[in-house]
C-alpha positions as CSV (number, residue, x, y, z in Angstrom):
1,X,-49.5,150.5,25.8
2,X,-47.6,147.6,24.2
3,X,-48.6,144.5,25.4
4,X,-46.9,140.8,24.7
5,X,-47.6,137.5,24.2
6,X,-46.7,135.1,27.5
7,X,-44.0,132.4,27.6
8,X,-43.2,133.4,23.7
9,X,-39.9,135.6,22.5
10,X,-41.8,138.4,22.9
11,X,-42.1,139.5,19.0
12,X,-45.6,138.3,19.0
13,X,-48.4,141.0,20.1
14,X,-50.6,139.7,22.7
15,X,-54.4,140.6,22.2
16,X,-55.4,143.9,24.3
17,X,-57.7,144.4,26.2
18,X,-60.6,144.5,23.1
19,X,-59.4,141.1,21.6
20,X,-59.8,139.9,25.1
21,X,-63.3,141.1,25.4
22,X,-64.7,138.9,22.3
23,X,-67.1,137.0,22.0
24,X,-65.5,134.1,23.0
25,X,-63.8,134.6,25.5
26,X,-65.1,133.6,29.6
27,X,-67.4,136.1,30.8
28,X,-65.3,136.5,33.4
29,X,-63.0,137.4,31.4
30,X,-65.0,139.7,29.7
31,X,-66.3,141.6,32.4
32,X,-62.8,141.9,33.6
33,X,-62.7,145.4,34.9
34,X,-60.8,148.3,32.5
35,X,-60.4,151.1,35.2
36,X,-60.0,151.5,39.0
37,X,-64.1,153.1,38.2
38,X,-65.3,148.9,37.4
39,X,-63.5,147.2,40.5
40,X,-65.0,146.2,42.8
41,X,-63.7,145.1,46.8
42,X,-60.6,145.0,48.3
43,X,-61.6,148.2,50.3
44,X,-58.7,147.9,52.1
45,X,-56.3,148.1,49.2
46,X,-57.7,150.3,47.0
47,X,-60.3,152.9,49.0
48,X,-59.6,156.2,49.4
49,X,-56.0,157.0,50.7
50,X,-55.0,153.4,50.4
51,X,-51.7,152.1,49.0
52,X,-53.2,150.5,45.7
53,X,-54.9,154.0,44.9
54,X,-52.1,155.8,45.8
55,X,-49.7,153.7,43.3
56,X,-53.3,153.4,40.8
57,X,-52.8,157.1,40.8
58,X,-49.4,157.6,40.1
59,X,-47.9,158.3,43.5
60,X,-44.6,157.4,43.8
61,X,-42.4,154.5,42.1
62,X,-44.3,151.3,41.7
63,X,-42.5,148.8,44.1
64,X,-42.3,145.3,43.0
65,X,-45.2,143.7,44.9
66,X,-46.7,140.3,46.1
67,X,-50.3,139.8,45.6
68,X,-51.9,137.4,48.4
69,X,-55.4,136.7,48.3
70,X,-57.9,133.9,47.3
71,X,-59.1,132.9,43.5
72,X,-61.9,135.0,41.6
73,X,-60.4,138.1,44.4
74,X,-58.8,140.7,41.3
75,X,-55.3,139.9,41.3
76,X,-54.5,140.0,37.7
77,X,-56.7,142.8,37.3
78,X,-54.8,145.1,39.8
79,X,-51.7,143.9,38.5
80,X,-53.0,145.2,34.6
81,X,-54.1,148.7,35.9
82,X,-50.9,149.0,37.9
83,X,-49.3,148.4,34.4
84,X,-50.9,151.2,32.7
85,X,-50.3,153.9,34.9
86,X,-46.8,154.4,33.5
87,X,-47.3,152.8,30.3
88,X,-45.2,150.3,31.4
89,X,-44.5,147.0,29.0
90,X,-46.9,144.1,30.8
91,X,-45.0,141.0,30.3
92,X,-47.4,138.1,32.0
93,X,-46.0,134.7,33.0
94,X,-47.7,131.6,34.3
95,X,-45.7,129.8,36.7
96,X,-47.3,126.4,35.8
97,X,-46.6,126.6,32.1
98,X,-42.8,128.9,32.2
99,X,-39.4,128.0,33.2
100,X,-36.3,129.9,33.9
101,X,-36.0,130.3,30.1
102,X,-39.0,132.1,29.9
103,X,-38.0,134.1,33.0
104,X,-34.5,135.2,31.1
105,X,-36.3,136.5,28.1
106,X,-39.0,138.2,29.8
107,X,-36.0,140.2,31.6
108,X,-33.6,140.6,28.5
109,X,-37.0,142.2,27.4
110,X,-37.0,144.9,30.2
111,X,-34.0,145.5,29.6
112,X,-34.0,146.7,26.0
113,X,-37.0,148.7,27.3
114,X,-35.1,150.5,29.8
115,X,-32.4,151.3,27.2
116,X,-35.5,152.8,25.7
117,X,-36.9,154.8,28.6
118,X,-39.7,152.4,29.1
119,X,-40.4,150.9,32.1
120,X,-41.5,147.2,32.5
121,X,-44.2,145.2,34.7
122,X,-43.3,141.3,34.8
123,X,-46.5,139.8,36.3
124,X,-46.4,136.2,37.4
125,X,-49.4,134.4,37.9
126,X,-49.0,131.8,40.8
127,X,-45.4,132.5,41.8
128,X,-45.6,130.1,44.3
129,X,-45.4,127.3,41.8
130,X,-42.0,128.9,40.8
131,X,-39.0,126.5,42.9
132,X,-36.1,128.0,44.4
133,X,-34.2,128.4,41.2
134,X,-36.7,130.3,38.9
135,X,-37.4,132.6,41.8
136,X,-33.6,133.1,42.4
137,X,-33.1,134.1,38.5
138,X,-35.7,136.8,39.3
139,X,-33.6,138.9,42.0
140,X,-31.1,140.5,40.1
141,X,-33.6,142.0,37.4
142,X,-35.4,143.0,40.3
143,X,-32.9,144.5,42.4
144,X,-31.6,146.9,39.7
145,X,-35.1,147.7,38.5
146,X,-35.3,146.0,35.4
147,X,-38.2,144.9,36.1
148,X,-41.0,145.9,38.6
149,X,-42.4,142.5,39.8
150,X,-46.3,141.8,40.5
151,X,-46.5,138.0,41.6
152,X,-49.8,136.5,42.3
153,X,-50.6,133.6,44.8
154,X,-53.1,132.2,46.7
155,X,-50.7,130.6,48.8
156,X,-48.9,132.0,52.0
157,X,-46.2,133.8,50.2
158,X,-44.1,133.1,54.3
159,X,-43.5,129.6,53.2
160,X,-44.1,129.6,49.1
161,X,-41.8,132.9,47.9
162,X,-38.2,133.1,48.8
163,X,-37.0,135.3,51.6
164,X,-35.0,137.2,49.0
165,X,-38.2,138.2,46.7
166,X,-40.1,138.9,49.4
167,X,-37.7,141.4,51.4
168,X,-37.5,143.5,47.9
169,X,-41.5,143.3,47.4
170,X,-44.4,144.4,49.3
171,X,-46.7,141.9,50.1
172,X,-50.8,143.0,49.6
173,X,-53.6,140.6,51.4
174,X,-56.9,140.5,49.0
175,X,-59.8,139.4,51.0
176,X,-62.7,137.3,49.3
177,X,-65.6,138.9,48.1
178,X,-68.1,139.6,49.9
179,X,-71.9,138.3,48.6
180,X,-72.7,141.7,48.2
181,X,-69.5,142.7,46.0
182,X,-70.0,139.7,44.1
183,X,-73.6,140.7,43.6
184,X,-72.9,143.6,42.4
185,X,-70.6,142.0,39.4
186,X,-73.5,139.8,38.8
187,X,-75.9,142.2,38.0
188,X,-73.1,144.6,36.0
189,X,-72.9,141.3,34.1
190,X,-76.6,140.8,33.0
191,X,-77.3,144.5,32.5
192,X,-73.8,144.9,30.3
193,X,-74.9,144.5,26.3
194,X,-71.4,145.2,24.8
195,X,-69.7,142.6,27.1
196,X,-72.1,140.8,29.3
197,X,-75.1,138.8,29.2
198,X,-77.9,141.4,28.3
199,X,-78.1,140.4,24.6
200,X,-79.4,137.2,25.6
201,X,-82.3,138.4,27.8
202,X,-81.4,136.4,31.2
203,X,-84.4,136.8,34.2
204,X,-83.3,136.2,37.4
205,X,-84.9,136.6,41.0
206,X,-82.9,138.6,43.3
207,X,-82.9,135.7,45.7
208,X,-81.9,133.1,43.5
209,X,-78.8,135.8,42.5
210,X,-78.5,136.3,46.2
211,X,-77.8,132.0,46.7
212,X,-75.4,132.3,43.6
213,X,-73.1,134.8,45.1
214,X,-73.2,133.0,48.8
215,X,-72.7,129.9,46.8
216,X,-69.4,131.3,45.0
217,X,-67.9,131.6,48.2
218,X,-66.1,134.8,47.4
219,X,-64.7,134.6,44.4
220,X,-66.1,136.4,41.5
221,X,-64.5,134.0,39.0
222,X,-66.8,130.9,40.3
223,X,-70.0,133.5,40.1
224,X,-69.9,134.5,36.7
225,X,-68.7,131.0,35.0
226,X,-71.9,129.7,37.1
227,X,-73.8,132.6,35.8
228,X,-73.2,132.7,32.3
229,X,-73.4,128.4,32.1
230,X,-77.6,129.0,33.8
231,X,-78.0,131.9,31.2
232,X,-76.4,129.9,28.1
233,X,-77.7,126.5,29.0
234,X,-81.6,128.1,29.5
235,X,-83.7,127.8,26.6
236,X,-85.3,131.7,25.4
237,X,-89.3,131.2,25.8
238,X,-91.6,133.0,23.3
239,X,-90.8,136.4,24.0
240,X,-87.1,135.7,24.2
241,X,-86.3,135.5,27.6
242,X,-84.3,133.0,29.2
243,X,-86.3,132.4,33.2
244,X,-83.4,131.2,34.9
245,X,-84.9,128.6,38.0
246,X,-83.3,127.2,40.9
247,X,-82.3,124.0,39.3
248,X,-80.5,125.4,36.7
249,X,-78.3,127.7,39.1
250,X,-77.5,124.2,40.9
251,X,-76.5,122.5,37.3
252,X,-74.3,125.7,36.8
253,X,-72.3,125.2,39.8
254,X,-71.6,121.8,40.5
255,X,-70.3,120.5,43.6
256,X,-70.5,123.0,46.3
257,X,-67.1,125.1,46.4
258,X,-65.1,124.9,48.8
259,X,-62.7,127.6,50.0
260,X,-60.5,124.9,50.2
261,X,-56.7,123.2,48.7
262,X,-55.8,119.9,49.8
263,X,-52.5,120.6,48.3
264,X,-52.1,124.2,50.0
265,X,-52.5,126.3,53.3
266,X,-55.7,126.1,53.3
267,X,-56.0,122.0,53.8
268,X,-53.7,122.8,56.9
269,X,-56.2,125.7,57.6
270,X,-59.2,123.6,58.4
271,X,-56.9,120.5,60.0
272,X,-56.7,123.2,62.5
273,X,-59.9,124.1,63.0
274,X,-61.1,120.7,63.5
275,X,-58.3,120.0,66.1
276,X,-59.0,123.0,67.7
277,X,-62.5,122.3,67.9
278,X,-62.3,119.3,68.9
279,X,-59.6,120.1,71.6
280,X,-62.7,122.7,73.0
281,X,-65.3,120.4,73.2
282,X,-67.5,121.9,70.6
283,X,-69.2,119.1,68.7
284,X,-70.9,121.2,66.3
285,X,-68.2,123.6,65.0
286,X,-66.2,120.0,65.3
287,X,-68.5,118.4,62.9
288,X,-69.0,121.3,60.4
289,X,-65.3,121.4,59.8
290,X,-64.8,117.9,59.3
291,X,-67.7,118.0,56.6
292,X,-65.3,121.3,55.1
293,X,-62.6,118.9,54.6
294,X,-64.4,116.3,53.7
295,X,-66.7,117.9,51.2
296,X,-64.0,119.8,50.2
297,X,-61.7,116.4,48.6
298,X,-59.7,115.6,52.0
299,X,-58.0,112.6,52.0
300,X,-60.1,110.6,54.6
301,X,-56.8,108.6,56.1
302,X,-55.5,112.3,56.9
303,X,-58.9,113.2,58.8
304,X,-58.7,109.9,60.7
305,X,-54.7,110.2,61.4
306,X,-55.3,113.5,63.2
307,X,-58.7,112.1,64.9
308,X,-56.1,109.3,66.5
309,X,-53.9,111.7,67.5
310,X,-56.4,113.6,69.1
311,X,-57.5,110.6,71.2
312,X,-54.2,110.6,72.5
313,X,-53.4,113.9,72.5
314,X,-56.0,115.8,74.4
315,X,-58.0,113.1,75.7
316,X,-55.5,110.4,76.6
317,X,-56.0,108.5,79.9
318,X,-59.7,110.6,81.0
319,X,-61.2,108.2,78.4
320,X,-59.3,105.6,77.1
321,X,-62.1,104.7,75.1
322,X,-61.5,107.4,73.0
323,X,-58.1,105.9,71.4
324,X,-60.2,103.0,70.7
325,X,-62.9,104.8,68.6
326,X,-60.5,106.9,66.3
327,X,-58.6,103.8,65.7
328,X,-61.6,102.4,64.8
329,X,-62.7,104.5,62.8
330,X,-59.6,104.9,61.1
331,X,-59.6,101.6,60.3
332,X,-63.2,101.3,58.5
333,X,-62.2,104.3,56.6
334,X,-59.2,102.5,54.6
335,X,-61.9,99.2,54.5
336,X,-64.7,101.2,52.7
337,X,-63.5,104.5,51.9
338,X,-66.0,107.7,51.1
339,X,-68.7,108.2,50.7
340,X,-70.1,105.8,53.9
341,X,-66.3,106.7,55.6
342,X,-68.1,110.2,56.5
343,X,-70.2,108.4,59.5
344,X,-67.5,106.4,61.2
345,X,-65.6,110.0,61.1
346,X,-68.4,111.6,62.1
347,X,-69.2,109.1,65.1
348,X,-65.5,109.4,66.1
349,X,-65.4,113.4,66.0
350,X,-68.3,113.4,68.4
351,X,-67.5,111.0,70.5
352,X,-63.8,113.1,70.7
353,X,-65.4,116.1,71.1
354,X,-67.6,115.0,73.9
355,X,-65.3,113.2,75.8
356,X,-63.4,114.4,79.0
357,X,-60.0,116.3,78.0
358,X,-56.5,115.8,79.5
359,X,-53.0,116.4,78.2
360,X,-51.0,114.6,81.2
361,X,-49.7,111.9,78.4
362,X,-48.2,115.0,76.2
363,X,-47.1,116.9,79.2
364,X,-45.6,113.8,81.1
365,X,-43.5,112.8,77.6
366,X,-42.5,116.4,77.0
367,X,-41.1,117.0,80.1
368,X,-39.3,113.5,79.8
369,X,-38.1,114.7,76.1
370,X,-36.6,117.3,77.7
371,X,-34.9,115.5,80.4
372,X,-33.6,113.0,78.1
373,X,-31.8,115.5,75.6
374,X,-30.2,117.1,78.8
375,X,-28.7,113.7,80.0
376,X,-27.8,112.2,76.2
377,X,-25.0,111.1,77.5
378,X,-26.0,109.7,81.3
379,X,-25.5,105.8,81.3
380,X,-28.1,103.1,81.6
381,X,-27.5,101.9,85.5
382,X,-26.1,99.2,85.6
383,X,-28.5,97.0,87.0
384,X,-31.2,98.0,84.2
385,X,-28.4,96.1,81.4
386,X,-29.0,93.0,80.0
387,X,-26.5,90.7,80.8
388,X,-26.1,88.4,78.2
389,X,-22.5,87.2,78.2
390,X,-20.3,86.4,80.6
391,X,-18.5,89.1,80.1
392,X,-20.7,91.7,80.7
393,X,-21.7,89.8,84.0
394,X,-18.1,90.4,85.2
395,X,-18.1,93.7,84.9
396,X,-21.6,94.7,86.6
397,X,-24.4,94.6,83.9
398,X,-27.6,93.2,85.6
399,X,-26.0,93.3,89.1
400,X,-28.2,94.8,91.8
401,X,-31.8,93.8,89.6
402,X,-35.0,93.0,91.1
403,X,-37.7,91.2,89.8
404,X,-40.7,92.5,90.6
405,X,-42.9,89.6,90.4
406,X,-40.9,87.8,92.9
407,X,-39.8,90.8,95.1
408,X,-42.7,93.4,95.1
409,X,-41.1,95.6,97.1
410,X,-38.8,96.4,94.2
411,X,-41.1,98.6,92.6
412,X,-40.6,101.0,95.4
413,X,-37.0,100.3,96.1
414,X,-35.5,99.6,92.5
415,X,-34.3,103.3,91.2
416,X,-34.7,102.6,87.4
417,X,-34.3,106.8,86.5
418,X,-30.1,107.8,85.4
419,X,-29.1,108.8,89.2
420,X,-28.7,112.2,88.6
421,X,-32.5,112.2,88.1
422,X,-33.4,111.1,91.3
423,X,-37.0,110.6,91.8
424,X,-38.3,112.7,88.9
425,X,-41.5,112.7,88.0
426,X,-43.3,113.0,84.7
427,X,-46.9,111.6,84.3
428,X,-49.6,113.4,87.1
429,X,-53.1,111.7,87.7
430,X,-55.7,114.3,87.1
């Protein structure tokens, strides 16, 4: 199968699959499975009688098709072995590094393949990144079969690929790895001589393996980096083994991962969660979601903006305190900023979670909102105007107003609702 060099004219061959396998290259990318046989996950996708077996095995035309799933979940991969089934030409793009340009060659391409007989498999790594305009100069090469499409994304392809592209594609959900699954790619990895870590003699407890793949939080890519930076930075002893210990496992991975984009659906994901769990009086799921966002690199601002609208939102008038506190601790988050923002957020989440919940304030506005876009055009009554010429005087404004503070029964006799109105009422004690 020819293969070809990304974002280039195309006359250059890319490295196959052996070049990719060297020596230097990731061990992820090493291990990178060859044949449906090495994959591992995605049950749902690729078990038996599934659709990616079933187009894996030839069955049918291969539809152009949107890949949906987390990182490290065997995108790329799926999209390679769909390529070889028909010894299709695999063009790969990168949205972050290609441009329409890039998009028009990879399709003039295809089609001198197709004058040839050969069919051609344009993969496109984060399509989402792609605007409006690259993704529109993708549809007519796609329509006429020029090209069979395989985009990749890890963001809701509903708001990130155009309706066109998606109506002529099939969209596939990858799930993240489960611990097992990525255990299994773990241990492939240190038993593997020709590709994996083996040569090197790694010794790992199963339950230290077992914390590295919960800790990679489903994607395989995260594991093996983690794994193959404890095996390489792990001195051999005498008998040239390499014990890798607890501490160097943590080294390997860094900060905790996160399952987590502040730039991407997944931000908006926990923001919702947090409401949510706020909004159900649950101060521990409350709390472990606000340390997800946090942890994870949320903007603390955003955190404390929702917290006050929270307090207004769903607890409103049954504690008034509660506006106070989120205000509060909005506030002292842009004075000091993270890390010691995390307890003022964290005093304010519980103290929102615990508090008594009521929605009369958002009810009694919506239900005014509506009102008011059904009467745009109702005038102010007269006696509610300001009149502050003579002018206006003459011709009613202010005529009929009562002062409260000198005439308390106005507050009972005064109509200050548009007449058609009448006595409508909004906000409901609880």
């Amino acid at each position: 199968m020819s293969r070809r060099k990304a974002g280039k004219l195309f006359d250059e061959p890319e490295p196959g699959p052996e070049a990719d396998a060297s020596a230097h290259a990731p061990l992820a990318e090493r291990m990178r499975p060859r044949t449906l046989a090495e994959f591992v996950g995605q049950q749902q996708l690729v078990g038996e009688g599934r659709i990616m077996r079933r187009l894996l095995a030839g069955t049918g035309a291969l539809p152009s098709l949107i890949l949906w799933g987390a990182p490290g979940t065997g995108k790329t991969t799926l999209a390679r072995l769909l390529a070889q089934r028909d010894d299709a030409e695999f063009i790969a793009l990168s949205a972050v590094f290609s441009g329409v340009k890039d998009v028009r060659e990879a399709i003039a391409r295809a089609r001198e393949n197709r004058r040839r007989g050969q069919r051609t498999v344009l993969f496109i790594d984060e399509i989402h990144r792609f605007n409006k305009a690259q993704q529109d100069a993708l549809l007519p090469a796609v329509e006429d079969g020029t090209i069979t499409l395989i985009g990749a994304t890890t963001e809701n392809p509903s708001f990130e690929v155009i309706g066109a592209l998606l109506s002529r594609s099939r969209v596939l959900v990858l799930e993240p790895l489960g611990e097992q699954e990525i255990e299994t790619l773990l241990r492939r990895a240190l038993t593997d001589e020709e590709r994996g870590l083996a040569k090197l003699q790694p010794v790992i407890s199963d339950e230290l393996l077992a914390r590295l793949a919960r800790a990679a939080g489903g994607d395989a890519r995260v594991a093996l980096a983690a794994l193959e930076a404890a095996v390489e930075s792990t001195a051999p002893d005498e008998q040239g083994a390499r014990q890798i210990t607890d501490e160097t496992i943590v080294e390997a991975l860094g900060r905790a991962r996160y399952a987590y984009d502040k730039g991407g659906e997944e931000h908006y994901n926990l923001a919702s969660a947090l409401i949510k769990s706020l909004r159900n009086s649950d101060v521990n799921a409350a709390l472990y979601w606000l340390a997800r966002l946090i942890e994870g690199g949320a903007d603390p601002v955003f955190i404390a903006r929702r917290l006050c609208i929270l307090a207004s939102e769903d607890v409103g008038l049954a504690d008034p305190q509660a506006m106070l506190q989120a205000s509060a601790a909005a506030e002292i988050t842009q004075l000091i900023g993270l890390p010691e923002a995390l307890y003022p957020l964290s005093q304010a989440t519980i103290y929102l979670a615990r508090a008594p919940k009521s929605n009369a304030v958002k009810r009694a506005y919506l239900a005014a909102a509506e009102d008011a876009r059904e009467t745009a055009r109702e005038p102010v009554p007269l006696h509610l105007r300001n009149a502050v010429t003579p002018l206006m005087r003459r011709v009613g404004y202010g005529s009929g107003y009562r002062y409260v503070h000198d005439d308390p029964n106005a507050k009972d006799e005064m109509k200050c609702l548009p007449e058609q109105l009448g006595d409508r009422e909004y906000f409901k004690d609880e």
